[in-house]
C-alpha positions as CSV (number, residue, x, y, z in Angstrom):
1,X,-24.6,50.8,62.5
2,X,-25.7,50.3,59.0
3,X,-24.3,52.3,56.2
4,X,-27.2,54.7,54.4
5,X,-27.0,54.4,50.8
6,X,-25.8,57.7,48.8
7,X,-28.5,60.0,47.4
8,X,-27.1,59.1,44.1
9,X,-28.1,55.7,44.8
10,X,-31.5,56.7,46.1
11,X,-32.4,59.0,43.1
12,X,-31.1,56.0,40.9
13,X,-33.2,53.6,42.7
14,X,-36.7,55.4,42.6
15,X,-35.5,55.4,38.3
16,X,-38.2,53.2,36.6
17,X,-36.6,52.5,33.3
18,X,-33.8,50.0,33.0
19,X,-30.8,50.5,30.8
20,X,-32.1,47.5,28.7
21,X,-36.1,48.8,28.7
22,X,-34.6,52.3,27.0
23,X,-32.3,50.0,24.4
24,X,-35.7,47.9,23.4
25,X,-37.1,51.5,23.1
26,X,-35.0,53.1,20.9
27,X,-34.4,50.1,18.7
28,X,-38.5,50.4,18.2
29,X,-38.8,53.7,17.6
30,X,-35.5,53.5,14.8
31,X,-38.0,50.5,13.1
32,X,-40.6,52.5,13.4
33,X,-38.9,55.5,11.7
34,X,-37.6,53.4,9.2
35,X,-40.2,51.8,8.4
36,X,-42.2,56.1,7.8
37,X,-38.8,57.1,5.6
38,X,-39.4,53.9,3.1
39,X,-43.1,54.4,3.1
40,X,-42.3,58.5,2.3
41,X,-39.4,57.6,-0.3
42,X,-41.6,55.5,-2.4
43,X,-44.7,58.1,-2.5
44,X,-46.7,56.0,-0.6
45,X,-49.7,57.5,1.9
46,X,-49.2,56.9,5.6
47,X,-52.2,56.5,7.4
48,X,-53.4,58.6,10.3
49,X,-52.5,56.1,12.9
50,X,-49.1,56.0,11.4
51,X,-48.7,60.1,11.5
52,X,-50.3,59.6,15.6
53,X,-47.7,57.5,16.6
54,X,-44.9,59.3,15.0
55,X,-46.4,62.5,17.1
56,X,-46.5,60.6,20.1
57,X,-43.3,58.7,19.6
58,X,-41.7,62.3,19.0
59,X,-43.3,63.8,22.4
60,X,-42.0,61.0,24.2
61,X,-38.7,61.4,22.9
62,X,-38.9,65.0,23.8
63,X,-40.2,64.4,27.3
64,X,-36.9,61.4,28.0
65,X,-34.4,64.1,26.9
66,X,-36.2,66.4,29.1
67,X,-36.1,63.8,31.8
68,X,-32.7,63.1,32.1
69,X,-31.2,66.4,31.6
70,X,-33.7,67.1,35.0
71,X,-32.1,64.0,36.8
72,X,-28.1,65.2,36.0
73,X,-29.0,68.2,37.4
74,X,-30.8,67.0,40.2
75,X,-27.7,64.3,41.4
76,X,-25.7,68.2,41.4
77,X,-28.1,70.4,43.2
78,X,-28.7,67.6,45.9
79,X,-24.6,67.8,46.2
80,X,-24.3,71.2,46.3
81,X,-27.4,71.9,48.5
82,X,-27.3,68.9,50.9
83,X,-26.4,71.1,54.0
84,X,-28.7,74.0,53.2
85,X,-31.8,71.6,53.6
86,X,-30.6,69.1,56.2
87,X,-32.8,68.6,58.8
88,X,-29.7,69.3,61.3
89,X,-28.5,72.1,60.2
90,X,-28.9,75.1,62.4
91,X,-30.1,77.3,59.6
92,X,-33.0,76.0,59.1
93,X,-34.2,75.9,62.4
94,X,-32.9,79.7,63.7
95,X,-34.7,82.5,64.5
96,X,-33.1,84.7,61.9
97,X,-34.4,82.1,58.7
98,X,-38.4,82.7,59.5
């Protein structure tokens, strides 16, 4: 019999960025930012595709942080809640749950 991998594992596995995609990401985005503060600090103008990506870069951020608070606290509801939503437990399937 072959040993099923732990939910952890699972949720881990159906994960689309890599630990080295969100490090290229980040180092991007702190260019990026850099490159904004020494455009700002010298009075320059930014240009309106400038001021779009920051916007989008900042919703994306938002939306990451979002993402992974949702995945911790998926790996400890699927802990806590694994019996409740088996498909053999007896709760589920009992007269008194309908």
């Amino acid at each position: 019999m072959t040993k099923r991998p732990s939910l952890e594992d699972e949720i881990k596995d159906k994960s689309k960025a890599s630990p080295t995609t969100k490090l290229v990401a980040c180092i991007q985005i702190t260019w990026f930012l850099a490159q904004l503060v020494g455009t700002w600090s010298q009075g320059l103008h930014t240009s309106i595709l400038e001021t779009f990506t920051l916007g989008v870069v900042s919703c994306s951020v938002f939306l990451l942080l979002q993402a992974e608070k949702a995945t911790r606290r998926a790996y400890t509801d699927i802990a806590g809640d694994i019996c409740r939503y088996s498909p053999y437990s007896s709760y589920r399937y009992s007269p008194l749950a309908i």
